[in-house]
N, C-alpha and C positions, 0 to 999 in steps of 0.2 A: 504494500500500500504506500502511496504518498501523503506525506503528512507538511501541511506548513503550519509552521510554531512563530508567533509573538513569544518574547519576551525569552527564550531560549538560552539567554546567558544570566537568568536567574537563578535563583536559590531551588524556586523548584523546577522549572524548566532545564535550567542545566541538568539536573538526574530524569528531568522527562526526555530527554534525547535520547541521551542513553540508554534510557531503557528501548525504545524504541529502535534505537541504531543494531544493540544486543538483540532482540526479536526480528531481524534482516529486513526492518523497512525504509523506505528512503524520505531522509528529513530535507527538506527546505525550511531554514531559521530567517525571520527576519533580524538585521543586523542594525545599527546606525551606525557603529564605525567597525567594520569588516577586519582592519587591523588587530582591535581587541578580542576578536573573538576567534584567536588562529586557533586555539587548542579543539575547537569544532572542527576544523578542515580533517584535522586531523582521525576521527570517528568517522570520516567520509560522510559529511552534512555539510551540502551545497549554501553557499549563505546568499544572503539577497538583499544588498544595500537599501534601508528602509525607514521609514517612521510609520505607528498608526496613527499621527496625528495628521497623516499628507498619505490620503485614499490611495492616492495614482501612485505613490511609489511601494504599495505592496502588488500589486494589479499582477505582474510579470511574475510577482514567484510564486503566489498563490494559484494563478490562470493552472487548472488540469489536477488538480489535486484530490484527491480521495476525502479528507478533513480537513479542518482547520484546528487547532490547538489556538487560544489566545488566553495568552497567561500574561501579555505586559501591562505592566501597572504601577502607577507611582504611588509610592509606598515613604509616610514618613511618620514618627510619632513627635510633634511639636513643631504643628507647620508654623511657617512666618508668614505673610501677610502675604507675600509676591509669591511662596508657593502655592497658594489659594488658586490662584490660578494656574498652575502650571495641573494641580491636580486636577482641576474640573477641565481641561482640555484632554489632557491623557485619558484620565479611568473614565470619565463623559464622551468625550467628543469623539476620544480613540477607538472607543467601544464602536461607539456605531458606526465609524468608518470600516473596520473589520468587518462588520456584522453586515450591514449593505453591501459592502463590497461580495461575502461570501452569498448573498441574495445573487447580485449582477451574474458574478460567474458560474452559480448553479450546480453551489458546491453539495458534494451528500449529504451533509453531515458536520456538523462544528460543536466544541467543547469550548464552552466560556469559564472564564474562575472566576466565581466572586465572594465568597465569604461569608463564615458565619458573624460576621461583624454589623451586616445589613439590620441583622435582630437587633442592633444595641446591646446594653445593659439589661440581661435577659433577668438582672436581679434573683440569683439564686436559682430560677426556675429551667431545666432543662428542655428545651425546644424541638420542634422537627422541623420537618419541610413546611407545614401548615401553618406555623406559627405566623402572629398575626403580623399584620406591616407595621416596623416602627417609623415613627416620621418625625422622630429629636425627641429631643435634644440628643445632638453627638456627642461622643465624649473626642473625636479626633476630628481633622477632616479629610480625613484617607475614610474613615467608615462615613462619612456624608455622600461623599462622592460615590463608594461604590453603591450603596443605595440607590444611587439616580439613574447608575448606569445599569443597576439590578434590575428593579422596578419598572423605570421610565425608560428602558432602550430596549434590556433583552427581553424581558417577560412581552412587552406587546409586540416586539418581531416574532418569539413561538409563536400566540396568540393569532399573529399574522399567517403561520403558518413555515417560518423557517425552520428547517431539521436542526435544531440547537438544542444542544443537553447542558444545562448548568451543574456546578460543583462548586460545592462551596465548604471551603477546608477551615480548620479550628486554626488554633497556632502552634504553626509549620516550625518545627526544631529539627537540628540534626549539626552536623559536624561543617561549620565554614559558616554558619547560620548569621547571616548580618541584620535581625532584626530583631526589635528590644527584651525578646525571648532571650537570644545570643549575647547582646549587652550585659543583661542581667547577669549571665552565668561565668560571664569574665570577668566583670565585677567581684562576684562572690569569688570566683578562684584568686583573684588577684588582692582578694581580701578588703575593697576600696566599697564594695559594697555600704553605704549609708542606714537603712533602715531595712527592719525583716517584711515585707509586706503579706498580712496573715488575713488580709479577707478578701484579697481578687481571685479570682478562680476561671481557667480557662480546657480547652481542651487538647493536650498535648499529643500530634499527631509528628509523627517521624519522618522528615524528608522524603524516605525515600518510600514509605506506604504511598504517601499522599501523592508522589505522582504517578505511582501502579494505581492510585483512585481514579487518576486521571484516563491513563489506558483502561481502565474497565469501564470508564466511562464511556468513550468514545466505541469499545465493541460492545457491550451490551445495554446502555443505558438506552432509555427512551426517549426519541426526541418530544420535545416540549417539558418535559421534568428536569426536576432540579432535586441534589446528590447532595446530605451533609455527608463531608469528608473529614469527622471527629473524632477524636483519638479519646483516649480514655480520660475525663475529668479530675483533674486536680486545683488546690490552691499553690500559689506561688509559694507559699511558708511549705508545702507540703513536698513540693517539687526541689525545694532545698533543701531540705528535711533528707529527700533520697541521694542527695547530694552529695551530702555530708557523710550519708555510711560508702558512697562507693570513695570518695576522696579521704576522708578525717579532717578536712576543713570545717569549721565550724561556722556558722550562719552569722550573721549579726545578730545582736541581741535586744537590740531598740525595736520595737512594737509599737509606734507612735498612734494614736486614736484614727478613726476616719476623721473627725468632725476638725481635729487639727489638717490632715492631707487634707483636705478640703478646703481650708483656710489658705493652706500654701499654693494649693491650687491657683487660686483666686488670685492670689498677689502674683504670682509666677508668669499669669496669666497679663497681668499691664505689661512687667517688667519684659516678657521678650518680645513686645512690640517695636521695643525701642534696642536690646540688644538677643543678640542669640546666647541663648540657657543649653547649658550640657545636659543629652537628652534623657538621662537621669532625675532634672529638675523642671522638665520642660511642665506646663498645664495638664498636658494630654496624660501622661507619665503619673505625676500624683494624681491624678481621676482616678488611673486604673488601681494604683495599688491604696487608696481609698477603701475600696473593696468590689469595684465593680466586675463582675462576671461575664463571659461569652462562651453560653455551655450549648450543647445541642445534642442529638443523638444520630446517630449513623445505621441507625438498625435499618434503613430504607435502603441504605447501600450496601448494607451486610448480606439482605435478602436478595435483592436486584441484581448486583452486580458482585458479590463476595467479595466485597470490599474488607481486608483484614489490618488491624493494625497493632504494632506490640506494644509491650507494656513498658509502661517510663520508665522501671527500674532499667531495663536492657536498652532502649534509649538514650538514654541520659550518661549509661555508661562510657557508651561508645562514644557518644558528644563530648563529654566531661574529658575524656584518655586523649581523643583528638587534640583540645584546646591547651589542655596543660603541656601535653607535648611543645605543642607552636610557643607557648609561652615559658618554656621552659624548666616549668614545674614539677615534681618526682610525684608519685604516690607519697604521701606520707606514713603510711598505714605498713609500706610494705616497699616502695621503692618503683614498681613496677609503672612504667609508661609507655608508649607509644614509641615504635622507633622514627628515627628521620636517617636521611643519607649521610649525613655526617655519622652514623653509629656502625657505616658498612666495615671499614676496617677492624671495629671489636669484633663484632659479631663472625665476622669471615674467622679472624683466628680462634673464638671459642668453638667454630663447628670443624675447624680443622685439630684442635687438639680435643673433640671425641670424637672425630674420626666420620662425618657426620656431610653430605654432599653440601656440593654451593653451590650445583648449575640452578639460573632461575633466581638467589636472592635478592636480587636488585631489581627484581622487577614486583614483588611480592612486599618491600616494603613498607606502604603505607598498612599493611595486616601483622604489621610487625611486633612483638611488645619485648622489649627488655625489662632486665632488674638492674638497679642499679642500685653498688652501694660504691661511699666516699668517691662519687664521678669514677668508679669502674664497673664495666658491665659483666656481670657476673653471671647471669644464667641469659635465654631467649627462647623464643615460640613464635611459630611464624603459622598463618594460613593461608592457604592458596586456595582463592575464589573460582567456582566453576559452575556455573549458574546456580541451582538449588543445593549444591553439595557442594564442602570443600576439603581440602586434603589439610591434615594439620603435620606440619615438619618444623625440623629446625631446632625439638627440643632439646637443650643444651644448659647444663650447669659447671661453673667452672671447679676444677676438681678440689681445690682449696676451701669451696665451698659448701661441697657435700654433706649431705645429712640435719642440713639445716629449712630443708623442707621447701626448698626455694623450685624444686621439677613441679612438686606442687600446687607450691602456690600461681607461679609461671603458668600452666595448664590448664589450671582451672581459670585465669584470666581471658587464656587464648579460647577456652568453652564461652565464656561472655561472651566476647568478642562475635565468635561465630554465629550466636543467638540476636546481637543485636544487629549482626550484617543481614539477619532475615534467611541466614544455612536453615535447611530443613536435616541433614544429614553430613557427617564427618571421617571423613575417614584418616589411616595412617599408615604406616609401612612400617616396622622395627626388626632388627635381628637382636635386641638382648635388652627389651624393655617390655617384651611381650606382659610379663606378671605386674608391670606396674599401673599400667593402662583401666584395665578392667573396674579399677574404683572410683572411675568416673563414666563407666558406663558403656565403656567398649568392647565390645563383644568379637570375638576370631569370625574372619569373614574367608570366601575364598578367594583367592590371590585377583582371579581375574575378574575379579566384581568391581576393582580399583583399574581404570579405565584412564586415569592419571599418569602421564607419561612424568618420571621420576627417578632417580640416579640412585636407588636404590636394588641393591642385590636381588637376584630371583630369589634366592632363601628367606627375604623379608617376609616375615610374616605380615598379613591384613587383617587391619582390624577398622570395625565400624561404629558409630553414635549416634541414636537417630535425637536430633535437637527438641524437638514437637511431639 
């Protein structure tokens, strides 16, 4: 199939190529500056010099396409005054230039994204599809806007009769994550975190479910319906809460009333008209952790389109391990993090002094995790991704350090790991680990069930974990 994608060098769009690129279909991305977005060429995704806010220059990569994807969106929490408008031209005017445009060309079929933000302040109460129309007060004006562009554009083009499926996703977290979800949790890692916010509550949906929401949208959804794309409900205090057991960072400890963020609100609210507030302090920002809510339910998409999404604790980890990584942070707990290429040179010589292959580690690194003590890496575990299965190698402790539980704890990191890349299935290869394995759940398999091309002996034993 051919698919054109708006917004394709987003947060979620970038994993919606992907997945798409991975399933052998052919992407057309719109771009505005084609420079930026070389790492697409690369996936073999033709790109298409563009804006949606200038109709005629999507016209030529859209013309013949199977879908549409439109995922761009300006997106900010603590607009200024002159982005007032830059929003209602994008998520407004953008919208319906796609959406006419995919009328003109007599496209099958199109997936819009708009949010469970449209609801507002659902105040505690969890929502579906039915839920009634809010029409303000906003608490942003990224949720104004997509409202208008919900309501007022795409609902009466279905209405009209356009094959348009909407989705509307909770908030979208995962690893690289640049919105106040991602703020928040850099914050808290980096300790700079201000106050614990204990009564907003949203629905934490994992990058890369939310844009498999989007591909089951687009194959099985219905046109003229609309897909909540929600992850399971938590509070922010509760989402740091899980935080804290997978890091040992401790949360802040100030709990400031609503009826105070409220106040701060208010004043925050003069003061960035006149300068820009760090989006920490911005109006929009103290609204939400205030205590206001954006909860919905997904059970329409669970049934429709099997829509699945995992649970925060497996989430969060893999987020959490990502961040601290970039930012240079250890586990506290235990040491254990995320590898980067600067760690290829330990890593190579603790798998060459147990004896342990290296074809393939450099390309397996971002599945990487080291231990690390006094900045020496001491043990590692690596996983090699292969669509629903992945192959776990690499396991390596250094002999100095033996008996101190570190194959362990390493292992059981790399099972996270796997669980929150969404493995349904594990497998391994060992000549003299076979008895250590099994207490995590690995069971002796037959050699040739591991279809993993791998530098390991024919004598290797195989073994396997079903994740689910």
């Amino acid at each position: 199939m051919k698919y054109f994608v708006t917004g394709a060098t987003g947060f979620i769009g970038g994993r919606l190529v992907r997945q798409l690129r991975a399933a052998g279909h052919e992407v057309r991305a719109l771009v505005r500056t084609p420079s930026k977005a070389k790492d697409l060429t690369g996936l073999g995704i033709s790109l298409h010099p563009g804006d949606i806010t200038d109709k005629e220059s999507m016209r030529a990569g859209m013309h013949g396409s199977d879908g549409v994807f439109h995922l761009a969106a300006w997106y900010r929490i603590g607009a200024r005054p002159g982005e007032r408008r830059a929003a209602e031209r994008i998520n407004v005017q953008g919208t319906r230039n796609v959406l006419e445009l995919m009328k003109e060309l007599g496209i099958p079929k199109g997936v819009y994204t708009s949010t469970i933000n449209v609801f507002g302040d659902t105040e505690g109460w969890v929502g579906d599809e039915s839920y009634r129309r809010h029409a303000g007060p906003w608490l942003s004006e990224y949720d104004r806007t997509k409202w208008v562009a919900h309501y007022e554009v795409a609902v009466p083009m279905m209405q009209a009769g356009l094959p348009l499926v909407i989705v509307q996703p909770g908030a979208v977290y995962g690893p690289g994550d640049p919105s106040a979800i991602g703020n928040l949790l850099r914050q808290y890692l980096k300790r700079t975190l201000p106050i614990r916010p204990h009564g907003a509550a949203v629905c934490w949906g994992h990058v890369d479910d939310t844009a498999h929401g989007h591909v089951l949208a687009m194959e099985k959804g219905r046109p003229g319906e609309s897909y909540l794309l929600a992850g399971p409900p938590h509070t922010l205090e509760e989402g740091l809460e899980i935080a804290a057991e997978i890091t040992g960072i401790r949360p802040p400890w100030l709990r400031p009333p609503a009826v105070l963020l409220r106040a701060m609100a208010a004043a925050a609210s003069v003061v960035e008209r006149v300068i820009p507030l760090p989006q920490i302090y911005t109006a929009d920002t103290l609204r939400l952790a205030a205590g206001a809510t954006y909860l919905g339910s997904s059970e329409k998409a669970q049934q429709e389109l099997g829509f699945r999404t995992r649970a925060l604790e497996d989430g969060l980890r893999e987020t959490l391990l990502h961040e601290m990584a970039l930012l240079g942070i250890a586990d506290s707990r235990n040491g254990i993090r995320p590898a980067t290429a600067r760690d290829l040179p330990a890593i190579t010589a603790l798998l060459e002094a147990n004896g342990l292959p290296l074809a393939g580690l450099a390309e397996h690194v971002a599945t990487t995790l080291v231990v690390q003590r006094n900045a020496r890496i001491v043990a590692c575990a690596a996983i090699e991704m292969h669509g629903a299965a992945g192959l776990l190698r690499s396991v390596a402790v250094d002999e100095t350090r033996r008996g101190e539980g570190l194959g362990h704890q390493v292992t059981q990191a790399a099972l996270d790991l796997a669980r929150a890349r969404g493995l349904t299935s594990l497998y391994l290869l060992t000549t003299t680990a076979a008895k250590f394995f099994p207490r995590f759940g690995f069971r002796e398999v037959a050699r040739g069930e591991v279809e993993f091309t791998t530098g390991c002996p024919a004598s290797a034993v195989a073994m396997r974990v079903d994740l689910r």
